[in-house]
C-alpha positions, 0 to 999 in steps of 0.5 A, a space after each residue: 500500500 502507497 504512504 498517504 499523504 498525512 503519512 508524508 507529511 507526519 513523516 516531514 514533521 517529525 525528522 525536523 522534529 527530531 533534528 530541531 530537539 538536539 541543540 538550542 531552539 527546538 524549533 529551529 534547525 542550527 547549523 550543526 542540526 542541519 548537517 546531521 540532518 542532511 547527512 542522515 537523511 540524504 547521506 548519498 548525495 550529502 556524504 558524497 561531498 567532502 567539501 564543507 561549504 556544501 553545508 554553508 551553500 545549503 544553510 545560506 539557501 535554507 535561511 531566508 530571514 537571515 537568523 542564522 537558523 532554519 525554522 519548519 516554513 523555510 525547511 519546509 518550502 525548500 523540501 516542497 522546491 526539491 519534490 518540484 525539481 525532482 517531478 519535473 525531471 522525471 
């Protein structure tokens, strides 16, 4: 059986969630959330890039108020952005 869609959407929910919790702001993915974040969730293509700055590039994107930090709207919109770029591609 396909996942529903409330099941994605509790499923989003709760990896930023369980990231967020880690360190400050439990409504905010810093930094060092976000990298963990991105390693354990998209470790292929994450991992892949030993480079440090793919991690600064990807906050900088995420971040669009500037705070230093990335709250649920902007994790969100940014995982919705992906979805669109992946669909069209296929």
């Amino acid at each position: 059986m396909d996942p529903s869609l409330e099941q994605s959407m509790n499923g989003l929910m709760k990896v930023f969630q369980s990231h967020a919790r880690k360190e400050g702001d439990k409504y905010k993915l810093n930094k060092a959330e976000l990298k963990l974040l991105l390693e354990e969730q998209m470790g292929d293509s994450i991992a892949a890039s030993k480079d440090p700055s793919v991690v600064d590039e990807f906050m900088l994107q995420l971040d669009q108020d500037r705070d230093g930090e990335v709250d649920f709207k902007e994790f969100a919109y940014t995982v919705v952005s992906l979805t669109v770029a992946c669909h069209e591609s296929l």
